[in-house]
N, CA, C, O and CB atoms as a CASP TS submission, in Angstrom:
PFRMAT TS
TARGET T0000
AUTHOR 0000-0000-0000
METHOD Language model
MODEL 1
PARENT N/A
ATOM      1  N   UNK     1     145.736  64.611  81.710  1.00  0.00           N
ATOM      2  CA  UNK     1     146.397  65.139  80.550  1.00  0.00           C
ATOM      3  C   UNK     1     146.005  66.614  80.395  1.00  0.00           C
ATOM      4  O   UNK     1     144.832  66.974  80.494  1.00  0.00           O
ATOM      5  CB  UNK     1     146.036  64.318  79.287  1.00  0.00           C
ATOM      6  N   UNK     2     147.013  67.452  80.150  1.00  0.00           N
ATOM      7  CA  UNK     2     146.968  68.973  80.146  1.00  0.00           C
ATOM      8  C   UNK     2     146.238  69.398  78.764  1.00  0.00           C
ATOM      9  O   UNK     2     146.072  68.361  78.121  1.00  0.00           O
ATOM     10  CB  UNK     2     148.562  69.642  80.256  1.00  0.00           C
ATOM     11  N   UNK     3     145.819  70.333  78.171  1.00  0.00           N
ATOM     12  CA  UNK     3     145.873  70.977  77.383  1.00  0.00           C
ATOM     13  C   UNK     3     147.131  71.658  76.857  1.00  0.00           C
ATOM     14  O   UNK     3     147.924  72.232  77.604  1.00  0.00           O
ATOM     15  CB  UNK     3     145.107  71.536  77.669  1.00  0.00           C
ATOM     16  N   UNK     4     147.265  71.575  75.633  1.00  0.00           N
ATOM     17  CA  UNK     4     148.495  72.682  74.915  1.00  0.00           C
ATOM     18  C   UNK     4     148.064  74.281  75.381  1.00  0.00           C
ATOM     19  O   UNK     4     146.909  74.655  75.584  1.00  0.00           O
ATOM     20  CB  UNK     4     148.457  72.601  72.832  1.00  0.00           C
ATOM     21  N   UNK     5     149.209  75.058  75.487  1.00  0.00           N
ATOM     22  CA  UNK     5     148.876  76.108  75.677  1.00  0.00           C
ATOM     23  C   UNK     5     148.017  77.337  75.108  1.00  0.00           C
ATOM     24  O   UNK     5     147.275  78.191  75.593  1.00  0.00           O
ATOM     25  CB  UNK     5     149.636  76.245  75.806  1.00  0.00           C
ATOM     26  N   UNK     6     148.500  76.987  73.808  1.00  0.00           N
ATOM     27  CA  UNK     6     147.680  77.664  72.409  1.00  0.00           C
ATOM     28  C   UNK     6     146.634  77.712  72.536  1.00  0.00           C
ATOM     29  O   UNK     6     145.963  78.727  72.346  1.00  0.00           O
ATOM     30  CB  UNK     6     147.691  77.109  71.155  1.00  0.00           C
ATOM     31  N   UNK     7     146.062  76.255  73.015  1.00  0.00           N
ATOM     32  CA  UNK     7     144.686  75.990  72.385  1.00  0.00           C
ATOM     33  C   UNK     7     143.549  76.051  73.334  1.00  0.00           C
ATOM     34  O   UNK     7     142.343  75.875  73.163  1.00  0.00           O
ATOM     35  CB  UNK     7     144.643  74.629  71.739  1.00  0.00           C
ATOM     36  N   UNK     8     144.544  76.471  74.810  1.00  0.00           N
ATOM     37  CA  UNK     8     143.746  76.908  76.072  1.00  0.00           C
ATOM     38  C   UNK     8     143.562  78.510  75.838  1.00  0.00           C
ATOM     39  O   UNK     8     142.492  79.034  75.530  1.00  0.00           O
ATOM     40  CB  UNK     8     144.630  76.534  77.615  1.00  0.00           C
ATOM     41  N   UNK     9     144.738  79.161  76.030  1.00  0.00           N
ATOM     42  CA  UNK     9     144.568  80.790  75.858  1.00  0.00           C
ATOM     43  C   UNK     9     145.576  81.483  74.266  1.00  0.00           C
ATOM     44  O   UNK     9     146.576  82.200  74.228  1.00  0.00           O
ATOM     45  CB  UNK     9     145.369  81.600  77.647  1.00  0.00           C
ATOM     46  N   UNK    10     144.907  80.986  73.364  1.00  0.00           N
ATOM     47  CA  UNK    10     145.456  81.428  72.046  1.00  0.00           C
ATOM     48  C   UNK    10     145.975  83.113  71.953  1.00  0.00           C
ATOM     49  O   UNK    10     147.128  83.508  71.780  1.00  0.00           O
ATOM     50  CB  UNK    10     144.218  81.135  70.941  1.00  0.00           C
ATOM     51  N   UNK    11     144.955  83.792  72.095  1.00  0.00           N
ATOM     52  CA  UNK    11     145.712  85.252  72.483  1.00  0.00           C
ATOM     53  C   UNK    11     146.840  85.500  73.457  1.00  0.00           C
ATOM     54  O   UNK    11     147.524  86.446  73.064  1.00  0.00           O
ATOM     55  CB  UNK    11     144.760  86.121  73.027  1.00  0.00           C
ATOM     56  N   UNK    12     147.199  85.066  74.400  1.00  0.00           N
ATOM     57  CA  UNK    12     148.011  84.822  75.503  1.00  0.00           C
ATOM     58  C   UNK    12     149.357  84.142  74.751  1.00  0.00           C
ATOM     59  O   UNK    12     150.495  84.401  75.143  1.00  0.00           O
ATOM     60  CB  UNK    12     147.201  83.830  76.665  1.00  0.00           C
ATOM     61  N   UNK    13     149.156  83.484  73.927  1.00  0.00           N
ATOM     62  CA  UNK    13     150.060  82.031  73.235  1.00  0.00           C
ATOM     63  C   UNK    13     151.012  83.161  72.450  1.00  0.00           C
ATOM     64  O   UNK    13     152.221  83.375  72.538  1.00  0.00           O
ATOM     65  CB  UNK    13     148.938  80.565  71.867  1.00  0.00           C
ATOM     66  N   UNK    14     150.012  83.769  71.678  1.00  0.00           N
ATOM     67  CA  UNK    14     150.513  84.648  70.469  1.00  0.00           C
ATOM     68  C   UNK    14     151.255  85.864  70.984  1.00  0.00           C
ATOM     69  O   UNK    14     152.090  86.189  70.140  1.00  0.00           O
ATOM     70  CB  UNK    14     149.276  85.162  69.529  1.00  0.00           C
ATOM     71  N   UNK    15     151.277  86.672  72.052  1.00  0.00           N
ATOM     72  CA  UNK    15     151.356  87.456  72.469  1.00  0.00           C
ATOM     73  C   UNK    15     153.085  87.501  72.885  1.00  0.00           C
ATOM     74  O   UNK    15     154.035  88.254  72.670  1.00  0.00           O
ATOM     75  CB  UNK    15     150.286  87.477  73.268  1.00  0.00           C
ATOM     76  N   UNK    16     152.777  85.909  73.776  1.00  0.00           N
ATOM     77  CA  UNK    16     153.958  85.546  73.978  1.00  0.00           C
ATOM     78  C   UNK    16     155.259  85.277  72.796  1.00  0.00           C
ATOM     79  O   UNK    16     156.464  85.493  72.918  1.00  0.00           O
ATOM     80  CB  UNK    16     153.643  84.517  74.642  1.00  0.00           C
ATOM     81  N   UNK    17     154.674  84.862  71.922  1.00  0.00           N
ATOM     82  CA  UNK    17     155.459  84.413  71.049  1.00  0.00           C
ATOM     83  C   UNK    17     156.034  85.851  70.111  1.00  0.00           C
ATOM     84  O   UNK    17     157.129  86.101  69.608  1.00  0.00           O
ATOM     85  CB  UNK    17     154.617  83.243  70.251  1.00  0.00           C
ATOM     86  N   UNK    18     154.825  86.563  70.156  1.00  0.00           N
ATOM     87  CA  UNK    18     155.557  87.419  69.243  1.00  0.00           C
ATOM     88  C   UNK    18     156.613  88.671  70.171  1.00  0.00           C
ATOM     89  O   UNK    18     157.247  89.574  69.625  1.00  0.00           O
ATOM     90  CB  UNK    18     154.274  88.185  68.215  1.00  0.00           C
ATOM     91  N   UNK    19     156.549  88.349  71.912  1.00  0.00           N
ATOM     92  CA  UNK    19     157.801  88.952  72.295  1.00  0.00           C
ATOM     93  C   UNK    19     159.190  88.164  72.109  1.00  0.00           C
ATOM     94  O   UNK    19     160.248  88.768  71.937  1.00  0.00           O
ATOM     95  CB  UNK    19     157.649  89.274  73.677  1.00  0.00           C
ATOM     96  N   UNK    20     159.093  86.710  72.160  1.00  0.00           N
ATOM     97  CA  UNK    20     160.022  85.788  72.455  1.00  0.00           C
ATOM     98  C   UNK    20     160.846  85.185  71.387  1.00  0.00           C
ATOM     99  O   UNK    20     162.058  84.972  71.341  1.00  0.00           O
ATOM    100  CB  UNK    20     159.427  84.869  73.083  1.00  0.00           C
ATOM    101  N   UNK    21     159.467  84.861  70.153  1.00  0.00           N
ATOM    102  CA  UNK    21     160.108  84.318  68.989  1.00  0.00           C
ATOM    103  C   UNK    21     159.646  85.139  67.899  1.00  0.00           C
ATOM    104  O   UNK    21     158.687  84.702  67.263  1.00  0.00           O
ATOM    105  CB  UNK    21     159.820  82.845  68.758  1.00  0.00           C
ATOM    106  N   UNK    22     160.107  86.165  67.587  1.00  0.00           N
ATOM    107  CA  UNK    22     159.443  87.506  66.878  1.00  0.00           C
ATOM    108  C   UNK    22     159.493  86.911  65.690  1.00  0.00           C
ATOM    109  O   UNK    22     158.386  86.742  65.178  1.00  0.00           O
ATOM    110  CB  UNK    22     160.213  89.069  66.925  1.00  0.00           C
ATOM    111  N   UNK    23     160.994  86.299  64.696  1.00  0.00           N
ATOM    112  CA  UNK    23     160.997  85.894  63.621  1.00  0.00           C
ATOM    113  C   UNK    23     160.074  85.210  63.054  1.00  0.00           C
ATOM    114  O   UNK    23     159.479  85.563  62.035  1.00  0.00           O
ATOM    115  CB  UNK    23     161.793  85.455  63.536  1.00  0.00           C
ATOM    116  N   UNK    24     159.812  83.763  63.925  1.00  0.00           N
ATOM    117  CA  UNK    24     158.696  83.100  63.289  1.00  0.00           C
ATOM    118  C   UNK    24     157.301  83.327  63.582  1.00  0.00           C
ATOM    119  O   UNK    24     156.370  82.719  63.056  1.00  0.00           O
ATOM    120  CB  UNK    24     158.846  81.894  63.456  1.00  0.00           C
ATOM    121  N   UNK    25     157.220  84.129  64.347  1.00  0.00           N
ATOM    122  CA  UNK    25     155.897  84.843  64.853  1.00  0.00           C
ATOM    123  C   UNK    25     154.944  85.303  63.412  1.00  0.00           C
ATOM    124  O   UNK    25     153.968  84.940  62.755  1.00  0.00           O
ATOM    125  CB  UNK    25     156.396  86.392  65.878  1.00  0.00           C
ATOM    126  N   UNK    26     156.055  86.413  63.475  1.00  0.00           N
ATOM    127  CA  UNK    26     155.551  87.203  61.502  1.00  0.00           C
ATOM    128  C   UNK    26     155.858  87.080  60.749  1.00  0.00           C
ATOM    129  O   UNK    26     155.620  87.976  59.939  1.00  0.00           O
ATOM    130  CB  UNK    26     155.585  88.292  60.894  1.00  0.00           C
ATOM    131  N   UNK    27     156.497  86.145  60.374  1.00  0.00           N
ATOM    132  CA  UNK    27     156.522  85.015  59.181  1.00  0.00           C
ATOM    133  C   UNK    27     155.629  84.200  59.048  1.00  0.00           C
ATOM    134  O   UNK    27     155.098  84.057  57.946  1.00  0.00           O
ATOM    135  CB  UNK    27     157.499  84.191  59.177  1.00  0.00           C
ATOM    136  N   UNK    28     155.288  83.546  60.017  1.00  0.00           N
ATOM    137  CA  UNK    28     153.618  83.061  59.794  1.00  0.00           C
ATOM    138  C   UNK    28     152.287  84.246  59.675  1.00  0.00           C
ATOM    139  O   UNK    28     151.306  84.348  58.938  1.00  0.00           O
ATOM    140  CB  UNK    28     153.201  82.088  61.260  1.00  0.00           C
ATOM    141  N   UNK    29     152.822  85.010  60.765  1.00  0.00           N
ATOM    142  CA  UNK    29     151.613  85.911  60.144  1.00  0.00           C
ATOM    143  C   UNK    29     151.830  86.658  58.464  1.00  0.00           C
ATOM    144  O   UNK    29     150.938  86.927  57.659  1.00  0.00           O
ATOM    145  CB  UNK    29     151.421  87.281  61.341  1.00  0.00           C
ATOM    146  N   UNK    30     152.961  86.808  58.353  1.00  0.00           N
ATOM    147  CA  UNK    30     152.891  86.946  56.830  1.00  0.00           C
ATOM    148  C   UNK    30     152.702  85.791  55.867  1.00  0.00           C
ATOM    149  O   UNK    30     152.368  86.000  54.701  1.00  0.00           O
ATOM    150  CB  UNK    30     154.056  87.522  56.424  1.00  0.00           C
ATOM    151  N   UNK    31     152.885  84.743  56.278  1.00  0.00           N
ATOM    152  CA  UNK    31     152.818  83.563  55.066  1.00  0.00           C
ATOM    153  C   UNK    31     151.121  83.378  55.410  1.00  0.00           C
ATOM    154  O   UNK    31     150.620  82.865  54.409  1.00  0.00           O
ATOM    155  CB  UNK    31     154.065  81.780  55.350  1.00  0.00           C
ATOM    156  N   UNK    32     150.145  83.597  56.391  1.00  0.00           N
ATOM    157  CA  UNK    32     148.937  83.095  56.827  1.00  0.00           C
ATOM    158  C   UNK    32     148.323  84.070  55.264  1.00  0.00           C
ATOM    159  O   UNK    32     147.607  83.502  54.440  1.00  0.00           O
ATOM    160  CB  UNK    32     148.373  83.540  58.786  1.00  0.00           C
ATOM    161  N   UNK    33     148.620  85.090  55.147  1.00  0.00           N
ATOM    162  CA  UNK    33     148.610  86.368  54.410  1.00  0.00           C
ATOM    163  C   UNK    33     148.189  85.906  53.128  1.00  0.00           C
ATOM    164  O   UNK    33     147.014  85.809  52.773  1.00  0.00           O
ATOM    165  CB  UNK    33     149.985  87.172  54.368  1.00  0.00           C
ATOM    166  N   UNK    34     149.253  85.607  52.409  1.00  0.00           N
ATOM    167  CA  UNK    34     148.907  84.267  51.339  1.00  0.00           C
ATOM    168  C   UNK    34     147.901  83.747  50.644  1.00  0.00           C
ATOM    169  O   UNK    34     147.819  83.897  49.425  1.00  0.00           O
ATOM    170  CB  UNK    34     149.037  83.300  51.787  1.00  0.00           C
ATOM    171  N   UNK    35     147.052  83.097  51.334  1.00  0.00           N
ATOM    172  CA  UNK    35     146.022  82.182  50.945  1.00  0.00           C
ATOM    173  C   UNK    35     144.851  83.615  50.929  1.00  0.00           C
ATOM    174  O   UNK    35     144.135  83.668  49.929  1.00  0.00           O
ATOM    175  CB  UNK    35     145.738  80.631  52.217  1.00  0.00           C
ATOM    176  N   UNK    36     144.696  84.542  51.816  1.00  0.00           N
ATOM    177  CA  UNK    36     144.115  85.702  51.651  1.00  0.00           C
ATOM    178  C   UNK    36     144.282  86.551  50.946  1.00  0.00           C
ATOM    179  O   UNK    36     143.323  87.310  50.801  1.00  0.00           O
ATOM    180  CB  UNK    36     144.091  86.157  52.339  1.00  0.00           C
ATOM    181  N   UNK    37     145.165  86.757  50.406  1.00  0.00           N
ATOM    182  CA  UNK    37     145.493  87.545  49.157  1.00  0.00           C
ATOM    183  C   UNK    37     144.834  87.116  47.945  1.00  0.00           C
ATOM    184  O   UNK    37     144.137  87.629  47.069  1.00  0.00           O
ATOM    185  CB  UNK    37     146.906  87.513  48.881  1.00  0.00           C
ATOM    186  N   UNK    38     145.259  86.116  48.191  1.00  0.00           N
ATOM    187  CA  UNK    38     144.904  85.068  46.782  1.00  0.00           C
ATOM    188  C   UNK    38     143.211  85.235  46.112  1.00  0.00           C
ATOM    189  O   UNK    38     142.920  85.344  44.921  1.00  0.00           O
ATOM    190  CB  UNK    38     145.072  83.131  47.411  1.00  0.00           C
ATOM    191  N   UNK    39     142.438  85.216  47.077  1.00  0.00           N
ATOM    192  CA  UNK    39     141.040  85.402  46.841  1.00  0.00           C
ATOM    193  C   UNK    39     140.804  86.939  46.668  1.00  0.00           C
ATOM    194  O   UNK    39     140.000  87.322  45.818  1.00  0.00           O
ATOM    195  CB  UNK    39     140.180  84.785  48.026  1.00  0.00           C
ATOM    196  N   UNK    40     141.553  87.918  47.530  1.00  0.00           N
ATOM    197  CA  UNK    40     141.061  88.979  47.855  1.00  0.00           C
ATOM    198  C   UNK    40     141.278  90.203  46.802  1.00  0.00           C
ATOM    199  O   UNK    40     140.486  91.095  46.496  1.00  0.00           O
ATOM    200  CB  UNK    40     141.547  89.181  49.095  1.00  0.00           C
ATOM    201  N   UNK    41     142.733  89.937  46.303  1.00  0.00           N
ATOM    202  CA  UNK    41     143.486  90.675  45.711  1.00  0.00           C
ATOM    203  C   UNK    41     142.998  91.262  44.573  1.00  0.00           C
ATOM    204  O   UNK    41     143.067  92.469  44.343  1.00  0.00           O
ATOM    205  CB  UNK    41     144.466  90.109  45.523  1.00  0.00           C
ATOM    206  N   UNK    42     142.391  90.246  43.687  1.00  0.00           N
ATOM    207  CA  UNK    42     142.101  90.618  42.048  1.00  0.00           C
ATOM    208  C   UNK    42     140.729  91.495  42.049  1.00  0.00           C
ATOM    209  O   UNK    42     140.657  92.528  41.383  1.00  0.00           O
ATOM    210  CB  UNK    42     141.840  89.045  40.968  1.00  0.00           C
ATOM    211  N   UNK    43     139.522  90.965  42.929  1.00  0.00           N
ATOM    212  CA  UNK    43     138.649  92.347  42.785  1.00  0.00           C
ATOM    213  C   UNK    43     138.987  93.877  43.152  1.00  0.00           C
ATOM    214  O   UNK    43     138.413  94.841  42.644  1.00  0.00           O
ATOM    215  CB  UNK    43     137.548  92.147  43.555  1.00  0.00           C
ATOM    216  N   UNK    44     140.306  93.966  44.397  1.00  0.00           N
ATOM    217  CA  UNK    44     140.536  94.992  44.645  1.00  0.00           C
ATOM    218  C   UNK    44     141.326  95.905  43.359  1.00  0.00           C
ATOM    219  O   UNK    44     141.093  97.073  43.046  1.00  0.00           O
ATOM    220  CB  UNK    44     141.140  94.795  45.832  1.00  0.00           C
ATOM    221  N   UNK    45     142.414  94.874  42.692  1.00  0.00           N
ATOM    222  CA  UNK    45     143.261  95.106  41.242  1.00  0.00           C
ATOM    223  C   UNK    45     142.218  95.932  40.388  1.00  0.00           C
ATOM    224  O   UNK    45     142.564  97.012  39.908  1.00  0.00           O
ATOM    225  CB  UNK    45     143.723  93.489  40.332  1.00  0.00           C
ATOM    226  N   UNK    46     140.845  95.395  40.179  1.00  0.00           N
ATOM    227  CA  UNK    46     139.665  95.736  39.341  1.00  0.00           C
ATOM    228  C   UNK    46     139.598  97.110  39.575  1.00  0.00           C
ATOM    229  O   UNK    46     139.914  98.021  38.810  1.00  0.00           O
ATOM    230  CB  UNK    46     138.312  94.993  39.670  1.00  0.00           C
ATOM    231  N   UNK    47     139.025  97.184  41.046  1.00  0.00           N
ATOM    232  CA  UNK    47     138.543  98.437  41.767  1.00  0.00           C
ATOM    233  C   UNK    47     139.514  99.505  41.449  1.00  0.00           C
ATOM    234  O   UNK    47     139.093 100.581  41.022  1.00  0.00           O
ATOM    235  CB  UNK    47     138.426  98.252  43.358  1.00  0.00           C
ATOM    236  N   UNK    48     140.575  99.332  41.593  1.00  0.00           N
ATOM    237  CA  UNK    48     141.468 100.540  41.446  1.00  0.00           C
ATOM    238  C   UNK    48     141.844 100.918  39.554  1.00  0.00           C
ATOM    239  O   UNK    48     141.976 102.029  39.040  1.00  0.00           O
ATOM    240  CB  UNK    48     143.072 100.071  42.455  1.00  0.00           C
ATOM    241  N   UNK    49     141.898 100.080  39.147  1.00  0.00           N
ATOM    242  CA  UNK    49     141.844 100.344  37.047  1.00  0.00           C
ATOM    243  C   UNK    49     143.116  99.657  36.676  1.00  0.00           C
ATOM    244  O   UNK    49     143.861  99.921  35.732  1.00  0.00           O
ATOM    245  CB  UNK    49     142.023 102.433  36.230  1.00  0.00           C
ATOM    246  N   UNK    50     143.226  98.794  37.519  1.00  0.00           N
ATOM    247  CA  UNK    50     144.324  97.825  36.744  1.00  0.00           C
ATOM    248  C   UNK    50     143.741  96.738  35.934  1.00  0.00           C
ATOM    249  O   UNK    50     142.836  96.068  36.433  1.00  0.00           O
ATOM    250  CB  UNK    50     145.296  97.079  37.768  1.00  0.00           C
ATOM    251  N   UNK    51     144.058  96.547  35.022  1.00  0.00           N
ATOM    252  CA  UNK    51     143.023  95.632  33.684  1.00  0.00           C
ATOM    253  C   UNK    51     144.323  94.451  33.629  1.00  0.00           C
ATOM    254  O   UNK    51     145.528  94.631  33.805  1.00  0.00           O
ATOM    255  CB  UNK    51     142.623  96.798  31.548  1.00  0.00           C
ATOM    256  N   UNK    52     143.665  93.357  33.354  1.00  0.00           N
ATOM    257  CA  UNK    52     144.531  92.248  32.951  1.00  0.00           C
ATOM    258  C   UNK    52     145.564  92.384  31.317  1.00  0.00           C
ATOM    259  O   UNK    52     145.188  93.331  30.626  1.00  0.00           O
ATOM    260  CB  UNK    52     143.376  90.962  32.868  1.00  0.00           C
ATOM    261  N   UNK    53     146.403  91.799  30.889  1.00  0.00           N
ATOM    262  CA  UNK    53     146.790  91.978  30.033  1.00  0.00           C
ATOM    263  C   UNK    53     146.428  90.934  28.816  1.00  0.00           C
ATOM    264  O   UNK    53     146.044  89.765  28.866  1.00  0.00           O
ATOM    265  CB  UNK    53     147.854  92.189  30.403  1.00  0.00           C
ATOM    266  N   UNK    54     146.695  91.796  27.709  1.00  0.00           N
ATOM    267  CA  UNK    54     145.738  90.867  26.479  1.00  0.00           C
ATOM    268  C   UNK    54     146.952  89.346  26.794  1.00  0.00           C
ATOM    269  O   UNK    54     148.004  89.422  27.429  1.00  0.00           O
ATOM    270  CB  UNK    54     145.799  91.857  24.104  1.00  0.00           C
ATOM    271  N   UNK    55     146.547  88.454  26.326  1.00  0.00           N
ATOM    272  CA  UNK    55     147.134  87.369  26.547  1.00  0.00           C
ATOM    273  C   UNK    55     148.476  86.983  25.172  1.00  0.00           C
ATOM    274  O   UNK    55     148.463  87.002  23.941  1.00  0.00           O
ATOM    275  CB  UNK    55     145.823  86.319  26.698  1.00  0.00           C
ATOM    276  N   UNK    56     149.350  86.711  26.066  1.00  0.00           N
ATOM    277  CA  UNK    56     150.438  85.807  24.260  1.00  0.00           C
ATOM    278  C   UNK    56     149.957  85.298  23.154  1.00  0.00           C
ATOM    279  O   UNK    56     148.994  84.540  23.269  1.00  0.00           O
ATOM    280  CB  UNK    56     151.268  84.362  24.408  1.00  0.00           C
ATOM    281  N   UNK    57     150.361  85.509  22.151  1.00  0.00           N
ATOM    282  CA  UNK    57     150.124  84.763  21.170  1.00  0.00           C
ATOM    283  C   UNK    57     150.603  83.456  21.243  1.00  0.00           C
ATOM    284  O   UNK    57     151.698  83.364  21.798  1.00  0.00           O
ATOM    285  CB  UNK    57     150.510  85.310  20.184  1.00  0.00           C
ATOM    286  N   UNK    58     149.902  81.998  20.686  1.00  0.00           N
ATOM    287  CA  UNK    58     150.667  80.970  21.055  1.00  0.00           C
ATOM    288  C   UNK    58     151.571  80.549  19.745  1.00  0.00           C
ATOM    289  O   UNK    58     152.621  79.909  19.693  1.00  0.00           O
ATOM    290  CB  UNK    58     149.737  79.834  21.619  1.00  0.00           C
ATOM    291  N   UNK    59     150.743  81.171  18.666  1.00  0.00           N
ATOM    292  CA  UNK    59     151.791  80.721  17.474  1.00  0.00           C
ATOM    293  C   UNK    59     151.612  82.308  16.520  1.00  0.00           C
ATOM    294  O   UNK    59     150.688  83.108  16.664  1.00  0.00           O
ATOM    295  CB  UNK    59     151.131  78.899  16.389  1.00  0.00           C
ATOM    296  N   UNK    60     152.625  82.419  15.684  1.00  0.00           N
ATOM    297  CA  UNK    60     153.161  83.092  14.819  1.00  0.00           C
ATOM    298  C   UNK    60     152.738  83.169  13.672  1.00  0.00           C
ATOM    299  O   UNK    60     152.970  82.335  12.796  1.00  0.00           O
ATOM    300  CB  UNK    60     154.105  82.860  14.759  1.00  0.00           C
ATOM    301  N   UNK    61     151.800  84.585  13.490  1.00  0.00           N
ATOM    302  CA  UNK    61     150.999  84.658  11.892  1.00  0.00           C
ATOM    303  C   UNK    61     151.522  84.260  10.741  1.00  0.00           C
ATOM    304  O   UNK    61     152.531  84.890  10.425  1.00  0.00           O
ATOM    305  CB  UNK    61     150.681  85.938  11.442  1.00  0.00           C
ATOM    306  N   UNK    62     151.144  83.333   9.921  1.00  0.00           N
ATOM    307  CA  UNK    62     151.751  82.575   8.252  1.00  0.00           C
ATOM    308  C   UNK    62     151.141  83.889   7.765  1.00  0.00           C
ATOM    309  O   UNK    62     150.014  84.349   7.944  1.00  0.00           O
ATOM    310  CB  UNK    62     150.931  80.669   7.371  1.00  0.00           C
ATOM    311  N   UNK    63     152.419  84.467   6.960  1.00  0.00           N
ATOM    312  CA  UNK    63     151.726  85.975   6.472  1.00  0.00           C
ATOM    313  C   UNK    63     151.033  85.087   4.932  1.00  0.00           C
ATOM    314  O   UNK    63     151.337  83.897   4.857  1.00  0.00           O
ATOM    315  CB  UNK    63     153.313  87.737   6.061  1.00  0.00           C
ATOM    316  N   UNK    64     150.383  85.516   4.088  1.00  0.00           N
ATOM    317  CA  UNK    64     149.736  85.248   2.507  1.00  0.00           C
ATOM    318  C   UNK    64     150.714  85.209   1.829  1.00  0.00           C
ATOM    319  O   UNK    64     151.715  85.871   2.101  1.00  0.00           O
ATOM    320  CB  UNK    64     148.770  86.275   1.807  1.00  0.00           C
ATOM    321  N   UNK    65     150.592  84.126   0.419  1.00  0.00           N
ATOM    322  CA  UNK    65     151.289  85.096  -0.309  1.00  0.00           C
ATOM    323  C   UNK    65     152.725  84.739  -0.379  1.00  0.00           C
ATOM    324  O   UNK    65     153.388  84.375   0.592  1.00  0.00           O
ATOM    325  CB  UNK    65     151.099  86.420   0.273  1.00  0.00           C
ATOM    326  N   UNK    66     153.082  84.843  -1.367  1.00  0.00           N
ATOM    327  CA  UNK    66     154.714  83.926  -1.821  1.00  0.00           C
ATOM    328  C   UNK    66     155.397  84.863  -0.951  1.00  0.00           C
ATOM    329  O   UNK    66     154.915  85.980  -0.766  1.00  0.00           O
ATOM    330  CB  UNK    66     155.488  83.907  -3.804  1.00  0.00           C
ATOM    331  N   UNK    67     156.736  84.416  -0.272  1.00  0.00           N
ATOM    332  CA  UNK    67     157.823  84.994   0.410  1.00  0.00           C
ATOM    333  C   UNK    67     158.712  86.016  -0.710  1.00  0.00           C
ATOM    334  O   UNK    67     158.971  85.927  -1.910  1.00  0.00           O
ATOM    335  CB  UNK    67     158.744  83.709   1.054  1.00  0.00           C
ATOM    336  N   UNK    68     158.992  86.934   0.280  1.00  0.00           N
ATOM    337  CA  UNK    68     159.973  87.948  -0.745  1.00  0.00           C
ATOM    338  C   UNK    68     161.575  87.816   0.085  1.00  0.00           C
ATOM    339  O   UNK    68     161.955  87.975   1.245  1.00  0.00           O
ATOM    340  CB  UNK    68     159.252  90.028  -0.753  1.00  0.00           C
ATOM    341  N   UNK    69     161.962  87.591  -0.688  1.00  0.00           N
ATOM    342  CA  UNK    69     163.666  87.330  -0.697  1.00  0.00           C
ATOM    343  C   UNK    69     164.001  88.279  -0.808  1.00  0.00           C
ATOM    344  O   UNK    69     163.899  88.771  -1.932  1.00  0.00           O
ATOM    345  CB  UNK    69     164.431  86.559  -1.635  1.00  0.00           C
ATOM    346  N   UNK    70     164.549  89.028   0.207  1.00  0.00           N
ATOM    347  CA  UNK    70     166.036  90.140   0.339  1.00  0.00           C
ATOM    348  C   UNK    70     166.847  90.006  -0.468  1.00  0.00           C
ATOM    349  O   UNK    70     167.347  88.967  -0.897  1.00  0.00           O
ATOM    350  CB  UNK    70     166.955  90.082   1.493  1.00  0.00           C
ATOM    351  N   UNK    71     167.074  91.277  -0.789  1.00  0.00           N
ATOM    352  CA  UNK    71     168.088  91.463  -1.884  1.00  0.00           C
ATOM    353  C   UNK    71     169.408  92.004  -1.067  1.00  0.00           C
ATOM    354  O   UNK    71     169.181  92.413   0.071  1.00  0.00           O
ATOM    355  CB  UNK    71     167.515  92.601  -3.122  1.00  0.00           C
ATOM    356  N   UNK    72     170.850  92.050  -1.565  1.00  0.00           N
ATOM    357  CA  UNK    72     171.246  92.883  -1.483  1.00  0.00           C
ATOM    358  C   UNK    72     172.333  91.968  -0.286  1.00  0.00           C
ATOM    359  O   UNK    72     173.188  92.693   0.221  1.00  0.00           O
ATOM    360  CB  UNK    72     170.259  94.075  -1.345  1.00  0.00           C
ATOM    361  N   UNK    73     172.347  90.746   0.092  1.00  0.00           N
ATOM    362  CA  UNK    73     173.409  90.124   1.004  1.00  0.00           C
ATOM    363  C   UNK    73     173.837  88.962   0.644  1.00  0.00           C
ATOM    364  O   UNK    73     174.268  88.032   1.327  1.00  0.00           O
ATOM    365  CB  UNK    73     173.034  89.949   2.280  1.00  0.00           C
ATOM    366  N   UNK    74     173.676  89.083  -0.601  1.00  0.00           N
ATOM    367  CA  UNK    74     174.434  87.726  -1.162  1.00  0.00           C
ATOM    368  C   UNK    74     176.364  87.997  -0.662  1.00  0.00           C
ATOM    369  O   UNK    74     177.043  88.990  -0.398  1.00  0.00           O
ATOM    370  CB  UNK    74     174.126  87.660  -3.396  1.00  0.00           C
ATOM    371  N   UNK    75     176.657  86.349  -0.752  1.00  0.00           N
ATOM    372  CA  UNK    75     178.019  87.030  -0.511  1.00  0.00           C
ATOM    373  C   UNK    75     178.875  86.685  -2.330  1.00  0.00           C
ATOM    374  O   UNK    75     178.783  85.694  -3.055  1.00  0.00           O
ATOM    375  CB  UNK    75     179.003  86.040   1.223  1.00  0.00           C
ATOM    376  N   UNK    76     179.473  87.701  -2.478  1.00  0.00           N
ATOM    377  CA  UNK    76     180.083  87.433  -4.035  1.00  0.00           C
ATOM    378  C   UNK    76     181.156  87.737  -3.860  1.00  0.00           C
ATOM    379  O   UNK    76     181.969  87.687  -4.783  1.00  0.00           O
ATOM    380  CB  UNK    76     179.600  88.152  -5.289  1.00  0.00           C
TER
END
């Protein structure tokens, strides 16, 4: 039983592929990208002076204090 090719000469594998099957070549190398970003990204965000943003409000201030009724759109 042979070995897969990849997993005999992986540089050789890749090399090939990215003359032959270019599309999915760097599409994986861009989707591999991904999971590295993910960890990498936010201390670099820090480093440069990008600050997170204050967060949503989840509910809507009850102002004090009896409601004031608009004047002035009644219909007559």
């Amino acid at each position: 039983m042979s070995n897969p090719q990849f997993w005999s000469t992986p540089l050789r594998y890749l090399r090939w592929a990215s003359h032959e099957k270019p599309a999915i070549f760097y599409s994986l190398c861009v989707g591999s990208m991904g999971p590295v970003l993910l960890v990498a990204l936010p201390p670099i965000r820090r480093y440069f002076g990008d600050i997170d943003p204050a967060p949503v409000p989840m509910s809507y201030p009850v102002p004090t204090g009896p409601r004031v009724i608009p004047q002035g759109y009644d219909d007559e």
